[in-house]
C-alpha positions in Angstrom: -3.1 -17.8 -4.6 -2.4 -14.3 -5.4 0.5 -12.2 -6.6 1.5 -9.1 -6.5 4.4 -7.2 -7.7 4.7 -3.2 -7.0 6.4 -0.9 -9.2 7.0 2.9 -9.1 8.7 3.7 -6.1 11.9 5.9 -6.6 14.0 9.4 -5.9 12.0 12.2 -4.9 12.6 15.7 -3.3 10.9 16.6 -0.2 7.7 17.7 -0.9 7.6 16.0 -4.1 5.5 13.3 -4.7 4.9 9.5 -6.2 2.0 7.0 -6.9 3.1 3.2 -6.2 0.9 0.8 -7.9 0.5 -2.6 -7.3 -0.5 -5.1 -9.9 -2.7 -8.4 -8.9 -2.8 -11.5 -10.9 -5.1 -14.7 -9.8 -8.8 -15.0 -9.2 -11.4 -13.1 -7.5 -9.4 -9.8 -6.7 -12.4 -8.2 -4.9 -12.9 -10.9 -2.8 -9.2 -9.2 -1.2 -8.9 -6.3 1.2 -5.4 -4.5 0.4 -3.4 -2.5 2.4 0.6 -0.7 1.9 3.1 -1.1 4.3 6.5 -0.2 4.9 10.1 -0.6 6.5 13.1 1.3 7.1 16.0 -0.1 7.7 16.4 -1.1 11.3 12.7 -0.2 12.3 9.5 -2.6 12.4 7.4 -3.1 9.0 4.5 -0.2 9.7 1.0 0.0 8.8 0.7 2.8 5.7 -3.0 2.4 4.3 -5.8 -0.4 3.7 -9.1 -0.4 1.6 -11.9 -2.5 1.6 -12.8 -5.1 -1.2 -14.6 -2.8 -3.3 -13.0 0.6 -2.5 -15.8 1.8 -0.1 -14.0 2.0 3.2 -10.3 2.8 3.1 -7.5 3.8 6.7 -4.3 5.5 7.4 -1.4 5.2 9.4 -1.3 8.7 11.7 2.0 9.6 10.3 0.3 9.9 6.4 -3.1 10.8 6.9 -3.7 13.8 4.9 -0.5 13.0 2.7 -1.1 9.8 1.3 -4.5 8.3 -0.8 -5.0 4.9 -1.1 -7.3 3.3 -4.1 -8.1 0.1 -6.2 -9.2 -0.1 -9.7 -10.9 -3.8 -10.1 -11.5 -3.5 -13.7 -7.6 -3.5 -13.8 -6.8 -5.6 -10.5 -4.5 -2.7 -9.3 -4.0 -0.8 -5.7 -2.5 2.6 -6.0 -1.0 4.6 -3.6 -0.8 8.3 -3.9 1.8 10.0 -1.7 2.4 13.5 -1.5 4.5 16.5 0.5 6.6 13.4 0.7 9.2 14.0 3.9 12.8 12.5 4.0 11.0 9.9 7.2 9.3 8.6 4.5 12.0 6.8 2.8 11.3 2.9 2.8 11.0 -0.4 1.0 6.9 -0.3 0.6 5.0 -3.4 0.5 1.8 -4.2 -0.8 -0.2 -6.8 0.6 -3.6 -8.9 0.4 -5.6 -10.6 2.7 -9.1 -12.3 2.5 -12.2 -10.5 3.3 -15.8 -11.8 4.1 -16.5 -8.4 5.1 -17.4 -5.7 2.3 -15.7 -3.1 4.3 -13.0 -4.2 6.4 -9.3 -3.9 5.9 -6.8 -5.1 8.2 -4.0 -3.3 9.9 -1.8 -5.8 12.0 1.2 -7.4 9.4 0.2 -10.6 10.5 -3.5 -10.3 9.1 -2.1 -10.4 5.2 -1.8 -13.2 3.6 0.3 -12.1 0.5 3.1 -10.1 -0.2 4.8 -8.4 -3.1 8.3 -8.5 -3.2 8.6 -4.3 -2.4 9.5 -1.2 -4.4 12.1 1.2 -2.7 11.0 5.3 -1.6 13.9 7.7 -0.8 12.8 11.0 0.0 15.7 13.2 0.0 16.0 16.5 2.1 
């Protein structure tokens, strides 16, 4: 069993920018692909960014590549997610999530492929 719990979402400007982190606790964190996602209201839960167990292979949604940077530190059991020249479509509950990898570098993209959730830590981007 895992839990995770996300903190450091907030108010930001346009073009301003945040880190999310997301906090892990139970065994064998790298044995865990992680990924972000996100919902506005009325609007599906979207894909933001997965990484591999390790770190080595990492993915983007199209509408933040080049904005946002995903990473995990292992030594601390934490997945960060840099996002800059945030934009007011931005604004969203984000979600961090974990799933069960036999694969060094795979990461998946569909909800449905995570097993655990964090509870969510609200973005508003404001114009």
């Amino acid at each position: 069993q895992v839990q995770l719990v996300e903190s450091g979402g907030g108010l930001v400007q346009a073009g301003g920018s945040l880190r999310l982190s997301c906090a892990a606790s139970g065994p064998s964190f790298s044995m865990y692909a992680m990924g972000w996602f996100r919902q506005a209201p009325g609007k599906e839960r979207e894909f933001v960014a997965g990484v591999s167990r390790y770190g080595g292979n990492t993915g983007y949604g199209d509408s933040v590549k080049g904005r946002f940077t995903i990473s995990r530190d292992s030594a601390k059991n934490t997945v960060y997610l840099q996002m800059n020249s945030l934009r007011p479509e931005d604004t969203a509950e984000y979600y961090c999530a974990a799933h069960r990898s036999f694969s060094s570098g795979h990461y998946a993209i569909l909800r449905s492929q995570y097993d655990y959730w964090g509870q969510g830590t609200q973005v508003t981007v404001s114009s």
